[in-house]
N, C-alpha and C positions, 0 to 999 in steps of 0.2 A: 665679316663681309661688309663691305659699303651698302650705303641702303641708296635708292633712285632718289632724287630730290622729288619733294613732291607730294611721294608716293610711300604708302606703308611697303613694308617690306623687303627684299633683295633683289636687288638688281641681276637681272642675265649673266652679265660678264663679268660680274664677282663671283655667280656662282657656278659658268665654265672653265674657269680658271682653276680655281679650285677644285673641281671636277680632274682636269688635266691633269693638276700634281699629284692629286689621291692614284690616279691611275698610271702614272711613270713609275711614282716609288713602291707600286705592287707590282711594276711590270720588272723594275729592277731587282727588285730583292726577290721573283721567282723564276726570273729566266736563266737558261743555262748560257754557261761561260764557253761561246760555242769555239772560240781561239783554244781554249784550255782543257775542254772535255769532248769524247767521243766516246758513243755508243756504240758497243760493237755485241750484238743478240740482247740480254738483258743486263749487263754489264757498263755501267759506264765510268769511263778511266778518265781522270782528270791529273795534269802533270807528271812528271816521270815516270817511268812503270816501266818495272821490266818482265818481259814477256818472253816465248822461246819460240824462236822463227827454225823448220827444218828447211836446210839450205843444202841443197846438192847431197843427198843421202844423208845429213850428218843433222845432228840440233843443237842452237846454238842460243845461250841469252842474252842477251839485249835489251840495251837502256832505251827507252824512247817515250817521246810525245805525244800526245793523240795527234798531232802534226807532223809527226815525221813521215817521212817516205820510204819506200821502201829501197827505192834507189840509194839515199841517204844510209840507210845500216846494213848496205853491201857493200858500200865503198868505202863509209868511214870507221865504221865497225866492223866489220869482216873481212877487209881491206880485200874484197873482191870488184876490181876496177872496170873488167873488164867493158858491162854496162856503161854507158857513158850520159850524162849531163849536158846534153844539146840543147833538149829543147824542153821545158817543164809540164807542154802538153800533150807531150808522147808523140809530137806530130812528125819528125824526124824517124822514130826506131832506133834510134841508136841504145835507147833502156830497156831492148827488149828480153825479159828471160820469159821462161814457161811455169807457172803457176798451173798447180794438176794437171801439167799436160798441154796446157792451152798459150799460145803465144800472149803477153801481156807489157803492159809499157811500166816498167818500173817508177819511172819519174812520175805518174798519176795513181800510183796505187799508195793507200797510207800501211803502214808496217803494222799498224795492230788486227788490220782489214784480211790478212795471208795467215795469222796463228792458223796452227792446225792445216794448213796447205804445202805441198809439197811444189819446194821454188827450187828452180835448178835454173842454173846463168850459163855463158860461155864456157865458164871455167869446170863444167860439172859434165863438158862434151871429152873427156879427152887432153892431152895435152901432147907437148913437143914429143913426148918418148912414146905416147898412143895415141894419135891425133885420131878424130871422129872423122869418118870417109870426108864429109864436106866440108873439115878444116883442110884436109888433102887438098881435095878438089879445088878450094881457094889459092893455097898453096901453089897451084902448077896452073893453075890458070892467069895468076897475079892477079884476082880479082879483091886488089886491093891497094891506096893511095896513101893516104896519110893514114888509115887505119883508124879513123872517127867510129866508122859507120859502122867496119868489118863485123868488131862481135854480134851488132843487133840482127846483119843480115843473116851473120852462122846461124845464131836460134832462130831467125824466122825461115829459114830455107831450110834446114833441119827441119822443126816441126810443119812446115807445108810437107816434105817430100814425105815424113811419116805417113801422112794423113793418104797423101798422092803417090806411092811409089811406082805409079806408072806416067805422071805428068806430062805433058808434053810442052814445048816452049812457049805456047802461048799461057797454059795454064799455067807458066810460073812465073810468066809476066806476068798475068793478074794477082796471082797469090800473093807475090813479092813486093803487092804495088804501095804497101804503109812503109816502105823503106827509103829514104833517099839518100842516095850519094853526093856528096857536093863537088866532086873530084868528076864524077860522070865517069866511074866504073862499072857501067850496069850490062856492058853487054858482055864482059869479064864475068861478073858475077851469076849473068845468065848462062853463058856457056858453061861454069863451074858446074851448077842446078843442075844443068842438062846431064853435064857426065856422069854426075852421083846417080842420075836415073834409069840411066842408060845402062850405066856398070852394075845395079842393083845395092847398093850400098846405103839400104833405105832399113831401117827398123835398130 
């Protein structure tokens, strides 16, 4: 350390400086590599890991990052597309599947975060040869355009009407209101809602 002219001793700013560096290379060599690792309960996974995601009744494994998404190993691994990649903050719906039951935005959930959760997507309602009442309902209402939006609203209008099988149109204006359409097929989509509820086509 430089000594003050002058003066016995160590000067201040040789020996805040010093101070500094002692304190970065303790802080680097014990912080975690937070790009790289994630803590999920007492477990913490740092680069590739594969884990097993149960995806629409079935279990499945899967490579992933503590970065990955979940949206990310339904569509690139599971080649279940339905969810879509609009917007990264869920703030469209269009990544909506149900996670235990509960509507959730794919695109903000991480994939190692759902282990041990029961995810079901678009693709887990049914299909062309047994469509789920509110793929019908979509179906004959055409409440649907370029078909961005369509699956996120199936799952979230599905799981509202579960919760609501007696809904009424305003309550599924409100329920349905984390969904956007950019086409502005919402009153399509509402009258769909309506007839699944009407027709009891709920559970």
């Amino acid at each position: 350390m430089e000594k003050t002219p002058g003066k016995t001793g160590f000067s201040r700013r040789a020996f805040l400086k010093g101070s500094s560096a002692a304190a970065a290379a303790t802080a680097l060599a014990t912080a975690p590599d937070v790009a790289e690792a994630h803590q999920v309960g007492t477990a913490v996974l740092a680069g590739p890991t594969v884990i097993v995601l149960t995806v629409n009744g079935k279990d499945h494994k899967v490579n992933v990052e503590p970065r990955t998404t979940l949206l990310e190993v339904l569509r690139y691994q599971l080649d279940l597309t339905g969810a879509k990649p609009v917007s990264g903050d869920g703030s469209s719906g269009a990544s909506t599947v149900l996670v235990d039951g509960k509507p959730m935005m794919a695109s903000t959930l991480l994939a190692v975060a759902v282990r041990g959760k029961k995810i079901e997507t678009v693709e887990g309602r049914g299909g062309e040869k047994t469509p789920d009442a509110v793929q019908k309902a979509f179906v004959q209402y055409d409440a649907q355009q370029c078909g961005f939006c369509t699956p996120g609203f199936v799952v979230a209008t599905r799981a509202f009407l579960d919760k609501n099988p007696k809904a009424t149109e305003a309550d599924i204006r409100g329920g349905l209101n984390g969904n956007i359409c950019r086409c502005g097929t919402y009153a399509n989509v509402i009258q769909a809602a309506i007839a699944v509820a009407k027709g009891g086509g709920n559970g």
